[in-house]
C-alpha positions as CSV (number, residue, x, y, z in Angstrom):
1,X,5.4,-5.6,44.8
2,X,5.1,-3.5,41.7
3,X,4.0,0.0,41.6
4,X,0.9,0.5,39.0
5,X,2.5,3.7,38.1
6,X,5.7,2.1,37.2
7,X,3.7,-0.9,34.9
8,X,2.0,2.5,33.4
9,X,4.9,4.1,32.7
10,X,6.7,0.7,30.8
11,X,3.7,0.1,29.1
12,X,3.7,3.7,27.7
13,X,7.6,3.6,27.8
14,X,6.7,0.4,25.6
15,X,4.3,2.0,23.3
16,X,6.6,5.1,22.6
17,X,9.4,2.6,21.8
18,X,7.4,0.7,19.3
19,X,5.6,4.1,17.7
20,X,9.2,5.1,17.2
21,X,10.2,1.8,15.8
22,X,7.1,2.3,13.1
23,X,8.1,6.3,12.4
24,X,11.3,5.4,11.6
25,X,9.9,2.2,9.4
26,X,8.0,4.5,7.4
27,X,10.3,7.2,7.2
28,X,13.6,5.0,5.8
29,X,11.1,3.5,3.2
30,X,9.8,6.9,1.6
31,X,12.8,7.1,-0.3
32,X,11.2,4.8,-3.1
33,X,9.5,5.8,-6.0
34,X,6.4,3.9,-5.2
35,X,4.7,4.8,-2.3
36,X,4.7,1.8,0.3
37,X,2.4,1.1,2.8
38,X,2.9,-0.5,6.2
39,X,0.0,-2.3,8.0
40,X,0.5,-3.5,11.6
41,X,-0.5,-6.9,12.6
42,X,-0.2,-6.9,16.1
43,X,2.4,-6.2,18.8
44,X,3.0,-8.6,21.8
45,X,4.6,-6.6,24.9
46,X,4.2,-9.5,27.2
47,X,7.7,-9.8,27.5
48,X,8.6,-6.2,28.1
49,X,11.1,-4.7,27.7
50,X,11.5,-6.6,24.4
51,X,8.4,-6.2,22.1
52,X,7.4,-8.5,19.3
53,X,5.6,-6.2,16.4
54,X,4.2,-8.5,13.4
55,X,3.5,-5.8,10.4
56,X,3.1,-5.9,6.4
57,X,5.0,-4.1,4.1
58,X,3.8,-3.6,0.7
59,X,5.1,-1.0,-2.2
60,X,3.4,-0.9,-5.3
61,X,0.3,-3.2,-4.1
62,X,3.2,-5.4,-3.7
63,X,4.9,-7.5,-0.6
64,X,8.4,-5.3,0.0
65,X,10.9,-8.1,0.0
66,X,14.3,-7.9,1.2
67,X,14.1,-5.8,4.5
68,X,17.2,-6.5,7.0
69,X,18.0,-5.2,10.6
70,X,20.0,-2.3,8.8
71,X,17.3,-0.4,6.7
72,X,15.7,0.2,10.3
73,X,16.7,2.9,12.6
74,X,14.7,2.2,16.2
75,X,14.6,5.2,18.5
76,X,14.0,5.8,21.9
77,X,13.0,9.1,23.3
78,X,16.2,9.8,20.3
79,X,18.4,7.3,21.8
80,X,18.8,4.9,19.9
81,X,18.1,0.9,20.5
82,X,19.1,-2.1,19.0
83,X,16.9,-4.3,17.3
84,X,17.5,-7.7,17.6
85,X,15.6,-9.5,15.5
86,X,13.7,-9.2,11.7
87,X,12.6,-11.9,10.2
88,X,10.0,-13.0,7.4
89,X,8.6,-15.8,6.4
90,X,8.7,-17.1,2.6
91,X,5.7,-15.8,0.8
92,X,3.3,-19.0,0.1
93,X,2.1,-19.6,-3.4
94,X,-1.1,-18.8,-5.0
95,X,-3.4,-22.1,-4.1
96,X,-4.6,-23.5,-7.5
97,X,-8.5,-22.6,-8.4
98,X,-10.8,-24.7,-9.9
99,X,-14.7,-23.6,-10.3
100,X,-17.5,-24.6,-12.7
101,X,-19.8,-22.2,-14.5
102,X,-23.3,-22.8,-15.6
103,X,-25.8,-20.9,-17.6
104,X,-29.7,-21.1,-17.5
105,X,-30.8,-21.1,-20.5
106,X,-34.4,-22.3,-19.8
107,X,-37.9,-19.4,-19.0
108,X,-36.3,-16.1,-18.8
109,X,-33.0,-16.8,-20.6
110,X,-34.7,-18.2,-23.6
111,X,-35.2,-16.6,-27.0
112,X,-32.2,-14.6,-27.1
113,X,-33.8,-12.1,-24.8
114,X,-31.7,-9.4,-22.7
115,X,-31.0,-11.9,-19.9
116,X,-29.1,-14.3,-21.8
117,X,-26.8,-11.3,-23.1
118,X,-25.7,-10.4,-19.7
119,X,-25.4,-13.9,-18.6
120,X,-22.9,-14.0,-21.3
121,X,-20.8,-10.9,-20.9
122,X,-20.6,-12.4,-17.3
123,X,-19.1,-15.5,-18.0
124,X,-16.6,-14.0,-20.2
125,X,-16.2,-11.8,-17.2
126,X,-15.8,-14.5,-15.4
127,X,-13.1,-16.6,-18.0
128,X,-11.5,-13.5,-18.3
């Protein structure tokens, strides 16, 4: 039968492996120009010891592309631990857009007014 304190201490043995995991994510990347971010996605330790960790990593308001297993360096307490898998999926295409824009032109909008001016700067908005 399992101790609780020894599920406590791999679950927190677990969280410091995977803080560590993200430190030294963040760290290796600084070296760019651009600033990148990093935004976890969620972390599955269901299977512990190994933990699945699902993150974004963007530089420049852009998706990083290109990370392998070597630009990581996963530590443990500073011993350092293998990590066995990175992968990413291909980045999908923008879906195509189509949208209709119509302008009142009758009550209110009539005569050339102030309404139909910003109506108009907002569809070229819009177009634009």
């Amino acid at each position: 039968m399992d101790h609780p304190l020894s599920r406590a201490w791999a679950m927190t043995t677990g969280t410091r492996l995977l803080c560590a995991f993200f430190l030294c994510l963040i760290l290796s990347s600084l070296q760019a120009d651009a600033q990148p971010t990093l935004t976890l996605v969620g972390i599955d330790a269901t299977a512990y010891p190994t933990i699945k960790a699902r993150f974004l990593a963007y530089e420049g308001g852009a998706p990083l592309a290109g990370l392998e297993s070597s630009d990581f360096r996963l530590l443990e307490e500073g011993v350092g631990r293998s990590l066995t898998l990175l992968s990413c999926p291909a980045q999908k295409p923008p879906a195509p857009l189509s949208s209709v824009l119509a302008i009142d032109i009758s009550g209110s909008m009539a005569g050339g007014g102030p309404n139909i001016a910003i109506a108009q700067q907002a569809a070229g908005a819009w177009i634009a």
